[in-house]
N, C-alpha and C positions, 0 to 999 in steps of 0.2 A: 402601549406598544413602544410610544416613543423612548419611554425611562427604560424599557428593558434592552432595547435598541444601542441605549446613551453606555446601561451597564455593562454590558458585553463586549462592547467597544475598548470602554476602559479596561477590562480587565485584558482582552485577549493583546490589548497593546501592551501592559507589562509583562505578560507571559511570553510572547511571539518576540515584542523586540528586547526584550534584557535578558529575561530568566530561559527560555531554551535556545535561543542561539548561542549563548556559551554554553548551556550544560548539550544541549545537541553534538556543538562542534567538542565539545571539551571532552564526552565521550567516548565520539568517536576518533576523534587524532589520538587521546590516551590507548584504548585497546588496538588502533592500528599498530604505533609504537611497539607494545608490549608482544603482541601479536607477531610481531617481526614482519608487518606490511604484508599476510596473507592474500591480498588484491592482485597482487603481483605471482605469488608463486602457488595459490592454491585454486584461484577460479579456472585457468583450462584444465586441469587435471581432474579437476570435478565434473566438470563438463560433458567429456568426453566415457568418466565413470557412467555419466546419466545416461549420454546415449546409448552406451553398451545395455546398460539395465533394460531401458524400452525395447531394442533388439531381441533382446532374449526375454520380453514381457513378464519379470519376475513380479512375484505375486505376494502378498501381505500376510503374516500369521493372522490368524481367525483377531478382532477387535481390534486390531492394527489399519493404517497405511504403508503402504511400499511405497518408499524414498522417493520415487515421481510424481503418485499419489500424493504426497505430503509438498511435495513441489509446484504440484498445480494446481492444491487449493489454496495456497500461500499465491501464489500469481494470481490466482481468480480474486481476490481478497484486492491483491496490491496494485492489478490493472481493473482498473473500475473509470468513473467519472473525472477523478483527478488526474488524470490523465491526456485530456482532453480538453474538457471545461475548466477543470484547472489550472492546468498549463495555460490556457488560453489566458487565465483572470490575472496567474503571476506575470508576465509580460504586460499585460494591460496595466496593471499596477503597480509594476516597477519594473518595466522595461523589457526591453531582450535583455539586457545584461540577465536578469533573473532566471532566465536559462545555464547559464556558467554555475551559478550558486548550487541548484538545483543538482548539477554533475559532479561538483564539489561532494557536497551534501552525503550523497548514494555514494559515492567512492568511499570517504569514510566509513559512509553507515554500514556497508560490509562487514565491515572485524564489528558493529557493535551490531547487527543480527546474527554473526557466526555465534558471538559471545551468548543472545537470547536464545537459539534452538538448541544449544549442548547443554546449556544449565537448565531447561525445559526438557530434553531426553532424561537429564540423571535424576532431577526430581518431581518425575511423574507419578501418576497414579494408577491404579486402577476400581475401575468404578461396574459392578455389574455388566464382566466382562468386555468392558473395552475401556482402552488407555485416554487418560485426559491428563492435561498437564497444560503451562503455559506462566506468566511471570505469579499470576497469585501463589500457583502450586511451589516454586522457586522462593518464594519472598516466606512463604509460610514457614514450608521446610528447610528451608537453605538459612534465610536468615532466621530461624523461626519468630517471626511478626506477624501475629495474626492479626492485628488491628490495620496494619499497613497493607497485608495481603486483601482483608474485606476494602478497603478502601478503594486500592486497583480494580476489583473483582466488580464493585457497584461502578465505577468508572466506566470503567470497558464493558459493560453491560446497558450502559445510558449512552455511551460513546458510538457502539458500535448495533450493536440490535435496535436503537431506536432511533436518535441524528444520524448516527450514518448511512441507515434507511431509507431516511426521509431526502436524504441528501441524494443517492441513485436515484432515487423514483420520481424526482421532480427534474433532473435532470433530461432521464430517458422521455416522459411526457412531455417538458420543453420540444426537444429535439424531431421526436416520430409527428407533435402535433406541426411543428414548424416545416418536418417536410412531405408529409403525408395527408394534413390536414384532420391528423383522425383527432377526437374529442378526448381531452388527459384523462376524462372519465372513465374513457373506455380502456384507454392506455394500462392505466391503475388497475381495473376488472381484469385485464390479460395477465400484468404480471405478478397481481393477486393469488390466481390461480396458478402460474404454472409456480411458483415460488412455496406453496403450498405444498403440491405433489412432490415436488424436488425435498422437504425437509421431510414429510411425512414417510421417507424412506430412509432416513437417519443415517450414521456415517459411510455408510456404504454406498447407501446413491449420491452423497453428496463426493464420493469420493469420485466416483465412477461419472461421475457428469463433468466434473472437474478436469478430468484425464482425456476428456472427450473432445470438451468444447472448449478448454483456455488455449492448446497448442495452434489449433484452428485460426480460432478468433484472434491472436495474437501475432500470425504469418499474414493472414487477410489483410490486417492492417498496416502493417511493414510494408509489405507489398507496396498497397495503395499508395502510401506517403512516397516510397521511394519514386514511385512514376511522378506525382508530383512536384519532385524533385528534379527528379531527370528534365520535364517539361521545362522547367526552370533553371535553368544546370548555368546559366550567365553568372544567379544570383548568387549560387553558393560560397563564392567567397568574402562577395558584399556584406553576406547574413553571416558570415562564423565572425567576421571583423565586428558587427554590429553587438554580436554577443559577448567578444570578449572585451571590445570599450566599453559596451554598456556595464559592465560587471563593476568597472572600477570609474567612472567618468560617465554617469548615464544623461548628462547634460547635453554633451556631446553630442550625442545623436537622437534629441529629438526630446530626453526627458527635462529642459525649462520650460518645453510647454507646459508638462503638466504638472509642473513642482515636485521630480521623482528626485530624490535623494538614494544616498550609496547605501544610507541603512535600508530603508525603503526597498531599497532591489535586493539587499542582502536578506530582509526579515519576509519579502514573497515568495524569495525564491527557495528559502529552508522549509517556508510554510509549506508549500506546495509540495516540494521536495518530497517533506515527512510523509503528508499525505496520500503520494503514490506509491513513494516504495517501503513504506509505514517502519523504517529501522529504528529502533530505537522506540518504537510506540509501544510496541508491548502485546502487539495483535499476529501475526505471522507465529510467532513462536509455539501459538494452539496447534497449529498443525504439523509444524515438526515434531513437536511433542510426541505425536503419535506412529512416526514413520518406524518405521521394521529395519531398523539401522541397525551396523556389529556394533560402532561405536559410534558417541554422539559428536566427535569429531568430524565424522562425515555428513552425518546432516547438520552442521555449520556449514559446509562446505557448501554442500547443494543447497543451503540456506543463501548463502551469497548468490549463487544463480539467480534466481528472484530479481533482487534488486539490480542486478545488470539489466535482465530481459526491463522490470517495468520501466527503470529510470533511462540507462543508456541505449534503450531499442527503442522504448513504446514512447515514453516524454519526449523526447529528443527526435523524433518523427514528428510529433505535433508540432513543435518549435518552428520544425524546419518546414512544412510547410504553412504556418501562418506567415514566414518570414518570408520564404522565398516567393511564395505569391503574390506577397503583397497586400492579404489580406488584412495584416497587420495595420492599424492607421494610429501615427503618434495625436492625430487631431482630436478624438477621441475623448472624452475624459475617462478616467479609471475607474468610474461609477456606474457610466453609460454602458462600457466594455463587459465591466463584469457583468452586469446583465442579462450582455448579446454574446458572454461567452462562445457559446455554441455556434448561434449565427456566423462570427465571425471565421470560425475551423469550419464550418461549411461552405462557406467563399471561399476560404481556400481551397477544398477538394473541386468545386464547382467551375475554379477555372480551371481545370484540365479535363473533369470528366461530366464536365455540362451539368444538366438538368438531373443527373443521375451521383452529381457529387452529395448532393443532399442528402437522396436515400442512403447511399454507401454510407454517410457518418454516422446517421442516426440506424442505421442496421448494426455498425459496430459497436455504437455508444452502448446500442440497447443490451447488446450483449454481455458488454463489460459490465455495466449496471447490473446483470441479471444475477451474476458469477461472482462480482463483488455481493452482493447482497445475501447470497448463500455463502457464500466466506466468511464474512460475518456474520453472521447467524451463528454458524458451528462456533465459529470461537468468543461471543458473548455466552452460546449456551454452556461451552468448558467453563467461563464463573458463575454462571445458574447453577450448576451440578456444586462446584464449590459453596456457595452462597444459602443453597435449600438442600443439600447434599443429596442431591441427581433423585428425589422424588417426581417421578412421572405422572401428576397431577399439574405440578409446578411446572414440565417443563411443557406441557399442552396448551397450558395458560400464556406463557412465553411465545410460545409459536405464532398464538392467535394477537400479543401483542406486536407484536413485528411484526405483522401483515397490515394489522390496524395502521403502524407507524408508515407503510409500506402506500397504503391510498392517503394517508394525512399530506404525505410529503409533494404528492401532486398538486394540493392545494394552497403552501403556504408561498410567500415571497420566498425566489432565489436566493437573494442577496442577504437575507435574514439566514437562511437554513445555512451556508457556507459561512455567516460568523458563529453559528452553533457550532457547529460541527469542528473549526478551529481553537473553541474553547476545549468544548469535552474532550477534545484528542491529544490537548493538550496539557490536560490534569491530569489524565490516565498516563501519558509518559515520565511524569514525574515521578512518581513510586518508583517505574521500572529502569529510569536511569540511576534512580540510586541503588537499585539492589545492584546493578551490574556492575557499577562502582567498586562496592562493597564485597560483590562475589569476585572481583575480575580474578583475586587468586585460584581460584576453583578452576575457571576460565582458560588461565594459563598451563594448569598442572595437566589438567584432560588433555588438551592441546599435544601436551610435552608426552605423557602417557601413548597420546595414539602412536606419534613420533619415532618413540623407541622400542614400541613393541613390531612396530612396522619395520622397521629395521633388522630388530632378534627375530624372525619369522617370514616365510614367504606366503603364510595364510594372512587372509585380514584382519587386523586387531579385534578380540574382544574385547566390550568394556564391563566390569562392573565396580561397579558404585563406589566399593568400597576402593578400589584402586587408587584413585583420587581424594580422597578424603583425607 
């Protein structure tokens, strides 16, 4: 255990601090750039498209999602554990400042998930009546690479149906056993089962559970944090000072205790970053793939929604109240922290809403875990379908292997399963930052296409394929 301990180590430290914090940032300032800074002129108008859509509860062709649908299992996916427990771990291990990197991060990463959901609309598939798509289907066809596409495809399949299974489910157990005192056994036996029911009714219930339960779960939380906030309301400016020194100078306040350095707060806070609002990973793009869009310009657009709601609502709620309560402690070491991740985002809720802050976190975590967990599912299963081409013997055996991973992960070290899970996620993004590279032409012309047909016309652009080509 210790040599595999020592391996992981080493590698996820050349991957995390050299090799994807440029290709991360290099990414996404390149398609921002190019893009003509879409963060700016394209997320309220998508926005506002969304709400209209929910208003009038439009509805999916038969094997499809509708663009909300496709919105809220991409949320369910990208507000999970890292959200939480994560945030808590980057701050514990490289400061508050690792909050600023983390909003850095998702501000980019916008134009480079606009770029993943429109090059996952145009080369989709269809498989036995419903659409599947996502960077293999892209890398395949786009760049035609089949060796590089099975690569992503086994990636994101060990990434996300099995470490990052394991990663929710030991979290949620942490958390319900810490303040409920129930047995992780039994924890793992609950979400065993309803995780089970929820796949066993395949794109539709997972779409319909999504549309259900993320809008909920996601306001609940807001909420919560902002009272905590408010309770605290002296420290808010103490803590936004704390975040942006810590960003560039995390000595300053508090990190020569623990020997935090600026890369250090840079490489937990991209980590973290990636993790919740997964841009550039190569896993949200399953579900746009499938949405009931005119054109795949627009589900870029509401693709950016995503990472606004996980990274600038939901992370940046965490932040602010480990900060503002004081839950935070620099005395701490960064080993111990990560650990009591949760612990810690429970003292924070715990000082405003007493004995009852506990439950509130671990009711939300659980959820996010739950949502997360079925987000993943679907989009490891879109590279099963690629991988054993969608034989339904294969994907039964699948199911039952993610459930397995599902009670394994209740039982293994935290602090082990979040340096897994930093590796795999991090192999799997490499394929998909080079195709986007590679495609970012495609990327632009679709872009440019929605642009001018939206102009010559007062209906909503069609797209096809060939348009862009």
């Amino acid at each position: 255990m210790e040599m595999m301990n020592f391996v992981v180590d080493a590698v996820n430290k050349v991957l995390w601090d050299y090799i994807l914090i440029v290709a991360l940032f290099g990414v996404g300032i390149y398609m921002t750039v190019r893009l003509r800074f879409p963060q700016f002129t394209r997320l309220m108008p998508a926005l506002k498209k969304m709400v209209t859509a929910i208003i009038k509860k439009e509805k999916a062709e038969e094997g499809k999602m509708s663009p909300f649908q496709a919105l809220a299992t991409s949320v369910a996916a990208q507000v999970g554990t890292g959200n939480i427990v994560g945030v808590a771990t980057a701050i514990a291990a490289g400061g508050p400042g690792a909050a600023f990197w983390m909003l850095v991060s998702a501000f980019f990463g916008m134009a480079t998930i606009f770029s993943e959901a429109v090059l996952s609309q145009k080369y989709r598939e269809e498989k036995n009546g419903e659409w599947v798509g996502g960077p293999a289907y892209y890398i395949k066809n786009g760049l035609k690479s089949k060796p590089l596409a099975m690569f992503f495809a086994v990636s994101c399949i060990i990434a996300l149906g099995i470490v990052g299974v394991m990663v929710q489910s030991n979290s949620v157990a942490g958390s319900v056993s810490s303040a409920f005192g129930v047995p992780a056994f039994a924890v793992a036996g609950v979400l065993a089962v309803v995780v089970a029911l929820i796949l066993m009714g395949g794109m539709g219930r997972i779409a319909s559970f999504a549309e259900t339960v993320v809008p909920a779960m996601a306001g609940l939380y807001i909420v919560g944090s902002l009272l905590i906030i408010l309770f605290n309301l002296e420290n808010l400016l103490p803590v936004i000072k704390m975040i942006v020194l810590g960003a560039f100078a995390p000595q300053a306040i508090g990190g020569g205790v623990l020997g935090i350095t600026v890369q250090q707060t840079v490489r937990f806070g991209l980590a973290r970053g990636l993790f919740s609002n997964e841009a550039g990973m190569g896993s949200t793009p399953h579900s746009h793939a499938v949405a009931d869009a005119k054109h795949p310009a627009e589900q870029g657009f509401t693709a950016m929604i995503g990472v606004f709601i996980s990274t600038f609502l939901i992370c940046l709620s965490t932040v602010m109240v480990n900060l503002a309560s004081g839950s935070y402690n620099v005395g701490i070491s960064a080993a111990e922290m990560t650990a009591s991740a949760t612990v810690m985002t429970q003292l924070g809720f715990a000082s405003g809403f007493g004995v009852f802050g506990g439950m509130f976190l671990s009711t939300c975590l659980s959820f996010f875990s739950l949502t997360t967990i079925v987000g993943w599912y679907f989009f490891a299963e879109s590279n099963v379908k690629l991988v054993f081409n969608s034989k339904a013997l294969t994907l039964n055996v699948f199911k039952a292997v993610v459930i397995g991973a599902l009670v394994t992960g209740t039982l293994i070290d935290a602090t082990f399963v979040w340096k897994l899970a930093d590796l795999f996620m991090g192999i799997m993004a490499l394929p998909n930052i080079i195709a986007i590279l590679l495609m970012s032409r495609e990327v632009i012309e679709i872009l440019n296409h929605y642009d001018s047909t939206q102009e010559q016309a007062e209906a909503r652009p069609v797209f096809e394929a060939e348009m862009a080509a």
